[in-house]
NUTOR-450684 format. One record per residue (C-alpha): x, y, z. Coordinates in steps of 0.05 Angstrom, whole numbers, plus 5000, padded with zeros to 4 digits. Layout:
<rs>
XYZ...
</rs>
This chain:
<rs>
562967954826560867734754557167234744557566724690550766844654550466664585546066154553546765654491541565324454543864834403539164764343540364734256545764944218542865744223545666134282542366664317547267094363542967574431545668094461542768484520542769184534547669634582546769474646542268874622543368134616543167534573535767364614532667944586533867544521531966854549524566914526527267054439532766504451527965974470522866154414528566234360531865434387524065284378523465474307530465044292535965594309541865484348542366044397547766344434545366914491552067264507554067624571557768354549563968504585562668794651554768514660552868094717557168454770556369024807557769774782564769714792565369134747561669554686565070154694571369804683570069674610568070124554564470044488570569714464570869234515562969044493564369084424570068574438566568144475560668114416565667974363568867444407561867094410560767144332567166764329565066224377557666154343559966244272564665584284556865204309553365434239552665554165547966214178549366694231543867264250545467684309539368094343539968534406536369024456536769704461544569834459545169074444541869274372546769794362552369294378548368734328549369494279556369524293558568754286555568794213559169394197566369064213564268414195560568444136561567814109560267454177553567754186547567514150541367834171540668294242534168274292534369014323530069094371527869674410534470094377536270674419541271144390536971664417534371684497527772074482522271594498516271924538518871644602526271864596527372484651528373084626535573064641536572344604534972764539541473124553545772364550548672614487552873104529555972614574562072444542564373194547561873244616565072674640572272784606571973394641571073054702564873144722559272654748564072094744559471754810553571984787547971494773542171554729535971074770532070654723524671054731517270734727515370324680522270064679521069924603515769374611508069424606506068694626505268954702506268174727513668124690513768784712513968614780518568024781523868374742524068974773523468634851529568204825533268884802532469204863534268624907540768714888540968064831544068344777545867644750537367654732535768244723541468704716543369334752537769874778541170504752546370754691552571004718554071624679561371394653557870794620553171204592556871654560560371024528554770804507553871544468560871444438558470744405551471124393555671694354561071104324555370714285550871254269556771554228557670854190550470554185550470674114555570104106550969584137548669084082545868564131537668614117534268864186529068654219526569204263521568994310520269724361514969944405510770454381509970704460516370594468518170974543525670994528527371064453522471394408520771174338526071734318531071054330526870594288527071204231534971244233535570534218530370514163533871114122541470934146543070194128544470064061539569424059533669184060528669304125522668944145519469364203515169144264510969624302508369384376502469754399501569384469509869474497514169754524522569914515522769124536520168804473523668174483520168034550513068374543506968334533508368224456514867774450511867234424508967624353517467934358519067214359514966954313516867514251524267464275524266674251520366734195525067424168531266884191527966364157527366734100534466934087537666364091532566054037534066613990542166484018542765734005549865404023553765093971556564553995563064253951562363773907565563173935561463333995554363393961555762723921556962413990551062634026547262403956550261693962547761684045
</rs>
């Protein structure tokens, strides 16, 4: 049932690498990778291991299987450029976390955007505050075909996109829009990875840029706070005051795109590539 759903944008020599969030996919990044190509990036929106299907097709993989599937798409990007940035959603920023922490020398800035290790946004049900307790509950067995229903606003302000994205949802076209509820299994994997990288953010050294609602519905600035006193880097942090969970599509994405360029931009100015000699007299003599 998956569908193939990834996007690449070819651009300069400076690589930025998307990832979506559980249960999401690589269109919810569409709107970032098409600014970023703008600015001169090449850009490579990747489709995590068990997106784009139905529920059966998620809850055959794990975090492992998504953190895979990211490090497989560093490789394939990293071969395209001299720079390589990777920025995510939601759980795709705590994958973006994770890639810099095994690959530190791979990694050379991170774009985390709306972060959630944490489900306690205003909107999040009184029982999603309680995600941290899946893993034990489902080891034990329990609530292994349980779902967890996306719930109003669906993590978007901009009631037009809104609209679209959550009539595609619920139509069944998970290839656009992704799937209309978390099945518990998959969430408590996504706690494991939560737990995994918040016990080893201090040995990012990738500078962040953290771009974060400040009405965020599903991940409160709690998230944004974790980052800012975990990594051991530099952070650059972007507070949206007219979003929602879904800064990459709302009403706002286009001030998220605009700082995530410039912060890019920036590194790989201050990071210049030394080319060898032979090659530098070369391009000199051209």
């Amino acid at each position: 049932m998956i569908k193939p759903s990834e996007f690449y944008l070819r651009g300069g020599r400076a690589g930025v690498l998307l990832i979506h969030g559980l249960t999401g996919t690589p269109t919810e990044m569409r709107f970032v990778g098409n600014g970023l190509n703008r600015a001169g990036f090449t850009v490579l929106g990747m489709q995590l291991a068990g997106h784009c299907g139905d529920e059966s097709d998620l809850l055959a993989t794990g975090w492992r299987d998504w953190v895979a599937s990211v490090s497989a798409a560093a490789d394939r990007l990293r071969e395209q450029v001299d720079h390589l940035f990777v920025a995510g959603l939601s759980m795709g920023a705590v994958l973006a976390l994770k890639l810099a922490i095994d690959r530190p020398r791979d990694v050379d800035g991170l774009g985390l955007y709306g972060t959630t290790f944490f489900h306690d946004g205003w909107a999040t049900p009184a029982v999603g505050r309680l995600a941290f307790l899946l893993p034990l509950i489902t080891s034990l067995g329990f609530g292994r075909d349980r779902v967890s229903e996306e719930v109003e606003p669906y993590g978007i302000k901009d009631e037009r996109i809104r609209n679209r994205i959550v009539g595609a949802m619920l139509s069944g076209d998970s290839q656009a829009a992704g799937l209309a509820g978390f099945p518990w299994p998959s969430l408590a994997e996504f706690q494991r990875l939560s737990l995994h990288v918040r016990n080893r953010i201090g040995r990012v050294r990738a500078p962040c840029f953290v771009a974060h609602s400040s009405n965020d519905d599903v991940a409160s600035l709690r998230n944004v706070r974790a980052v800012e006193r975990g990594v051991s880097a530099p952070v650059e942090t972007l507070l949206l005051d007219n979003s929602y969970h879904m800064v990459t599509v709302d009403q706002e994405r286009g001030k998220l795109i605009e700082r995530s360029a410039a912060f890019f931009q920036r590194v790989v100015e201050q990071n210049p590539i030394e080319l060898p000699q032979g090659a530098a007299v070369a391009t000199a003599i051209d």
